[in-house]
N, C-alpha and C positions, 0 to 999 in steps of 0.2 A: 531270883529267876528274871533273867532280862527278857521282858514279851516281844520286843523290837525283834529282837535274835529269832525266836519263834514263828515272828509273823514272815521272817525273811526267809528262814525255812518252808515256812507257807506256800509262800508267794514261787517258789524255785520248784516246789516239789507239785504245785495245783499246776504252770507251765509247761510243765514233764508230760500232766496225763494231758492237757490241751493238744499239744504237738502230738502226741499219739491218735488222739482222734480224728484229729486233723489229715493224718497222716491213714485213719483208716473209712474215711470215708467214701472212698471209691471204689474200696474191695469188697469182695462177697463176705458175706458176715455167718458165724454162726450160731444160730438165736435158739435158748432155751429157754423152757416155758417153766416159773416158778408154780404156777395154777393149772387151770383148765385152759385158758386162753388170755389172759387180761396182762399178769404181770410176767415181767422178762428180762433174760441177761443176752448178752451178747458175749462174742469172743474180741470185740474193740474195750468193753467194759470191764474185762480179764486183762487185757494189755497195758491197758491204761490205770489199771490201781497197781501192779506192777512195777509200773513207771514210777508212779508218786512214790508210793512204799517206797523204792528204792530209794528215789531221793531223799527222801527223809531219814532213813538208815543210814546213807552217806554221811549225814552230818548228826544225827542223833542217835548214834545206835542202841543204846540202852533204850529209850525209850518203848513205850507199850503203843502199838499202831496197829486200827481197828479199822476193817475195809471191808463195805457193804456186802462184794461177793464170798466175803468166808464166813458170812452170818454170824456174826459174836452176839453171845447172849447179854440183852439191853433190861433183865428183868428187875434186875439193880442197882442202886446208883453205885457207880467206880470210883476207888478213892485216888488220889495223888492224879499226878497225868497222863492224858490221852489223849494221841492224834486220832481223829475220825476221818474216813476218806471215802467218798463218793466219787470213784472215777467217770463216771459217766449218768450227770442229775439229767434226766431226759433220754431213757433209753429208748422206747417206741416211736419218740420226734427223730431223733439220729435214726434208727432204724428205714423210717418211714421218709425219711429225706428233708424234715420240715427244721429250720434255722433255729430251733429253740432247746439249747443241751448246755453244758456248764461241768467244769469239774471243781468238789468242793472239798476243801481240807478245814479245817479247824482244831482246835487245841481244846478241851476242857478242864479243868482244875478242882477236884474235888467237886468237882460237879457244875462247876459256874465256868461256862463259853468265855476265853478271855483272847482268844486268836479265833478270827476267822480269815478264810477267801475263798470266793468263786470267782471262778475264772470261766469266760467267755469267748474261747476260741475263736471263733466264727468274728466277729465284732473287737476279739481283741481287747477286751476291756475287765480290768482286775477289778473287781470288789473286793476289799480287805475292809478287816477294824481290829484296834486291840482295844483290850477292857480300859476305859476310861481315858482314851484317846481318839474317841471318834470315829469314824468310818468313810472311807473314800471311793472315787473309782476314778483310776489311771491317777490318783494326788489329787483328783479333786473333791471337796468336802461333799457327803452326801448329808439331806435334812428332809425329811418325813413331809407329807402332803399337810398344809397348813387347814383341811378340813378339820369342821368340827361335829360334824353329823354322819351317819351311817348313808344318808339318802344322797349324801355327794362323794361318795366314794364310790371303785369300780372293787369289786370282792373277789379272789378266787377260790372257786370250791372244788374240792379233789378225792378221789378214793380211785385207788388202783388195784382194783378186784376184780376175780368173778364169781365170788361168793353172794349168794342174795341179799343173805341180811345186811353184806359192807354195801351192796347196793341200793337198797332200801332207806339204810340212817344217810346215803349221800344224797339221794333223792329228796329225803324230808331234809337235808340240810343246805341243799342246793333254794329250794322253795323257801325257806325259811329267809337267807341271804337275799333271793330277789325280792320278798315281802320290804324289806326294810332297805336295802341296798341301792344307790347307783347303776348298777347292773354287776352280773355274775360272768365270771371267765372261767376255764379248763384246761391253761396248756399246759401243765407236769412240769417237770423239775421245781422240785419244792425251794431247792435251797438259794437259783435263779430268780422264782417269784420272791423270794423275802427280800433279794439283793435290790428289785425293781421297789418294793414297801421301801427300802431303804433311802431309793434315787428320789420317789416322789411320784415313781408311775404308775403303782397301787396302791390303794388304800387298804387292803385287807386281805387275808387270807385263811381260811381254814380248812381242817382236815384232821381226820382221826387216827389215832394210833400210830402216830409217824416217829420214829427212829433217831438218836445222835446225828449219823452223818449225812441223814437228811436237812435237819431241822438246826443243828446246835449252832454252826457256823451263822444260818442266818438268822438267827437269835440275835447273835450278840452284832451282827449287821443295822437291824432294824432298831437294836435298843440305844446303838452307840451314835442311831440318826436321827434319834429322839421319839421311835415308838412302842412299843408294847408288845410283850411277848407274852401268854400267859397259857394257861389251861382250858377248858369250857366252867370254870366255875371261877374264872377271873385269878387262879393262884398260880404263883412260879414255880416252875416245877424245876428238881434237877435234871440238868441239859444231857444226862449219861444216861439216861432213863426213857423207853418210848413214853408218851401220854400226847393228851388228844391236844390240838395246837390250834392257837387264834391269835394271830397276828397282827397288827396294825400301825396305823401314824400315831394313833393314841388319842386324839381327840373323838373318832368312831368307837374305839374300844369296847368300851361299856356298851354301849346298844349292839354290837356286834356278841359277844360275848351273853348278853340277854337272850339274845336271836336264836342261840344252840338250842334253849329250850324250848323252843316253839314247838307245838303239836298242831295234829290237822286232821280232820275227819277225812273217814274215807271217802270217796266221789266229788 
């Protein structure tokens, strides 16, 4: 299996959904509600994994490709290959008009992320990696924030609910991160924050219960820029599988990863 050929498929097919959003930014949108009010799709997020899918069908049609809005069940790990496809990481910031959205593809392999890219329409700027060839943006080498402590990194912490309880462990997990942390951030698109771990301009990130085609692409983003992808109990989990995600340069890791288990009296 040649990854190069993958990643180029990648790279053609995460463009696809770019220009589509690009393209649907100035029209009225139609936004439905996965909750009560918190999580959301759009009718640009429909058009735009359409796009990629396509693309990718075009040159791999046998292949098994798995996109966020037709909900594929993540409850076990997938064997052989899977494209994952996030047309639109950043639905609420698109929605809401704010610069922060991305479209992300990646390749898994019996479980192990060995193709990624987010792509950054707006900025124009590709983040790819293949498994054991590094990680770039627009060709140039990305390398992980040279910290070595949690108290010099900036962390972002995430949950996109409106369930209490997912409100609650992000609350104790958000406080737990500023305890120990640099400072704490919130701006969504997961698979764009790992591409940023990857550039040097976060140090951390975490969030519970996160998905393939959120997380797997910048998995293998962050690891191929030299940091850490793991679990809340410090282990690799298969990239086909949701579980709970802490991200980092790799030198905070461990104290970040410690962090998840912090508790706190009430008041």
């Amino acid at each position: 299996m040649n990854l190069d050929e993958l990643a180029g498929v990648a790279e053609r097919a995460a463009r696809a959904g770019g220009a589509v959003l690009l393209d649907h930014q100035d029209k009225i949108l139609e936004v439905t509600l996965k909750d009560a009010r918190v999580d959301v799709s759009s009718s640009a997020d429909l058009a735009a994994q359409e796009a990629v899918i396509a693309a990718i069908r075009a040159e791999r049609p046998d292949d098994v490709v798995l996109g966020e809005e037709d909900a594929p069940d993540t409850s076990t790990p997938a064997e052989g290959l899977r494209w994952w496809v996030d047309p639109l990481d950043g639905t609420r910031a698109f929605i809401d008009g704010f610069p922060w959205f991305a479209t992300a593809v990646s390749v898994t392999l019996d479980g192990d992320p060995v193709v990624a890219t987010v792509y950054d329409p707006l900025r124009d700027e590709l983040y790819a990696a293949v498994r054991g060839g590094g990680a770039t943006c627009n060709g140039r080498r990305l390398q992980v924030s040279s910290a070595t402590r949690a108290a010099e990194v900036v962390v972002v912490v995430q949950a996109q609910s409106s369930d209490p309880v997912v409100i609650a462990e992000f609350a104790r997990l958000m406080r737990a991160m500023l305890t120990v942390s640099g400072g704490v951030r919130f701006p969504g698109a997961p698979a764009l924050v790992m591409a940023h771990i990857a550039a040097g301009h976060l140090g951390g990130y975490v969030e519970r219960d996160m998905p393939p085609w959120d997380v797997a692409g910048g998995r293998l983003l962050v690891e191929e820029a030299g940091g850490r992808v793991t679990d809340f109990d410090g282990q690799t989990r298969d990239a086909s599988t949701r579980y709970d995600v802490v991200a980092s340069n790799g030198g905070a890791h461990d104290e970040l990863v410690a962090a998840t288990g912090m508790r706190f009296e009430e008041g």
